[in-house]
N, C-alpha and C positions, 0 to 999 in steps of 0.2 A: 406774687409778693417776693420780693429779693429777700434773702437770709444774710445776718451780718453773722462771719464767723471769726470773732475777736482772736485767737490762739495762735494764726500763723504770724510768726514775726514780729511780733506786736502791733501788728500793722490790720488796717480795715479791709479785709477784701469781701465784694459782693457777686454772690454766683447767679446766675440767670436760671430762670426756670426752663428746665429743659422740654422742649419744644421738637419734634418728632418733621422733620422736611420730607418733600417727593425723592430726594436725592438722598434719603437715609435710608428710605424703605429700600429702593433698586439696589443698594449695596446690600442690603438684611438678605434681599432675594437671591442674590449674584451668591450670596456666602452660602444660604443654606441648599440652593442649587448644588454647588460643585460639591460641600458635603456628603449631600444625598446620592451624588455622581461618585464619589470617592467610594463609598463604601458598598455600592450598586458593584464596582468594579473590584474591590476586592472580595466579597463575596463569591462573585463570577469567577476570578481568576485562581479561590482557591478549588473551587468545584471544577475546573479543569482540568486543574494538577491530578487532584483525585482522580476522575474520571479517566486521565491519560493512563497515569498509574496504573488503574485496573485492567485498562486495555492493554497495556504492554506485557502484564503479567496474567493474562488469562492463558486457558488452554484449551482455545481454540484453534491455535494453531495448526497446519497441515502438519503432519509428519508423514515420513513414508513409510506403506502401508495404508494410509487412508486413501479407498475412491476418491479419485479426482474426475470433474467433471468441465471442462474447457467448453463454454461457449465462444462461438465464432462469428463475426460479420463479415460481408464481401470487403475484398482490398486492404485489411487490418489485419496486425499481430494482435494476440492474447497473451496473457501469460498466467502460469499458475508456480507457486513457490513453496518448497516444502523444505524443512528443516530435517536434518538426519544427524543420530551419533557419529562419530570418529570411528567407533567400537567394532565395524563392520571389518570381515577379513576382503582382503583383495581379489577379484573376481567371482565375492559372490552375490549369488541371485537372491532378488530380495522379493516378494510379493508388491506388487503394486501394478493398479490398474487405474490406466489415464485413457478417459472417454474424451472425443471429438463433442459436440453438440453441434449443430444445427437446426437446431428446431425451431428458434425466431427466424432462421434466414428466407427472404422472399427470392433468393436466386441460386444456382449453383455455384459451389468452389472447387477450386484445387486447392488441397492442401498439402505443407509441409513445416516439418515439424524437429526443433533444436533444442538441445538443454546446454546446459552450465552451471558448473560449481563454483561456488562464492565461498571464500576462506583458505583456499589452498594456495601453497605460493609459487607454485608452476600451475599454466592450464591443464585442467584435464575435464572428463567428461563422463559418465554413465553411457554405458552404452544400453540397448530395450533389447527385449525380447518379444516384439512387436507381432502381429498378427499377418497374415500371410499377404494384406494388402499397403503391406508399406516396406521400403526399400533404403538401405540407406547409400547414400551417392557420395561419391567426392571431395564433395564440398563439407561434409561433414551433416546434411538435412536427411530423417527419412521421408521420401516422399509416395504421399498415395496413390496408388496406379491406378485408381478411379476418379468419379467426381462425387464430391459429397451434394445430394440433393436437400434443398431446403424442407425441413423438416424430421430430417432424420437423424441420427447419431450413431458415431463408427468410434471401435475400442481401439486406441493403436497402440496397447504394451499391457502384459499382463504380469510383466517383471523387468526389472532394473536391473542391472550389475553393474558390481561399484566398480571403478579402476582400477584397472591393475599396478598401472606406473605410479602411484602418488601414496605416500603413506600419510595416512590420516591417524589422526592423535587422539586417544582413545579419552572421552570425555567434553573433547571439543565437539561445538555445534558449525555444521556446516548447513549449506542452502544450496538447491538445486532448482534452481529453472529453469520449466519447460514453455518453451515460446512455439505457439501453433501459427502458424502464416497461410492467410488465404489470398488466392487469386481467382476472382471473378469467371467463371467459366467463358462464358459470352465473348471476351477475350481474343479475337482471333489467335495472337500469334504467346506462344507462353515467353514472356519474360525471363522467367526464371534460367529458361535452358538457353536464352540469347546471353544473360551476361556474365560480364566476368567473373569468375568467381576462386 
């Protein structure tokens, strides 16, 4: 039944009974869709922030002095990352011991094995106080005069020493990466020692 609503204008207008179409409902649905989608997503997106958050400020971090444990695959570098103070004097030895792994591997490697400091503004390096089966060459790699068999695990440093050429700034955080590199023993001829380096 139409409603007269005498008051606008002084004029008659009549309003129609509203009536509900297939093409109102799809829009009700399209709306409370992306609604639901909206707040699905910022929900999501604040529980990320958080979660990042906690991860970037835990302390689980490496530092040096912690066991480091490097597992290996044939023909693939590793890497493992440890933070260190500035506070350290210039060639001294610090404890730290960095294991090889092999114990998932189903084949022999050669390995060898590099680090580098992140923060400093000339390159420098740690040099190891490695264990009597690793050498360091050249090229700046120490490499191990064996082969590592699949299953096993070899210590290659049981202390670090910081640089001597580079002054570190006492409070700052630096990083030290050690990258392990394996070659496949099976391998006839070694690569390593053919290229340029």
């Amino acid at each position: 039944m139409p409603l007269i609503m005498p008051w606008r204008n002084k004029k008659v207008c009549i309003a129609k009974d509203i009536i509900m179409q297939k093409k109102d409902i799809a829009w009700l649905f399209a709306v409370i869709l992306l609604a639901v989608a909206l707040i699905v997503t910022i929900v999501l997106g604040v529980m990320g922030y958080f979660s990042s958050m906690t991860f970037l400020t835990r302390d689980g971090d490496l530092v040096i002095g912690d066991t480091i444990s490097i597992a290996v695959q044939p023909n693939q570098a590793s890497v493992a990352s440890l933070t260190f103070d500035g506070s350290f004097l210039p060639n001294e030895n610090l404890p730290q011991t960095v294991q090889i792994s092999g114990e998932t591997l189903g084949s022999d490697v050669r390995v060898r094995v590099k680090a580098k400091i992140f923060g400093v503004e000339k390159e420098a390096s740690f040099d190891f106080i490695t264990t009597d089966h690793f050498e360091k060459q050249s090229d700046g790699y120490y490499y191990f005069d064996d082969i590592l068999h699949g299953g096993n695990k070899i210590t290659f440093c049981n202390y670090v020493v910081t640089p001597k050429d580079v002054d570190l700034i006492s409070g700052e955080k630096y990083v030290l990466t050690i990258v392990v590199e394996t070659l496949d023993a099976r391998v006839q001829e070694n690569i390593w020692q053919n290229a340029d380096l």
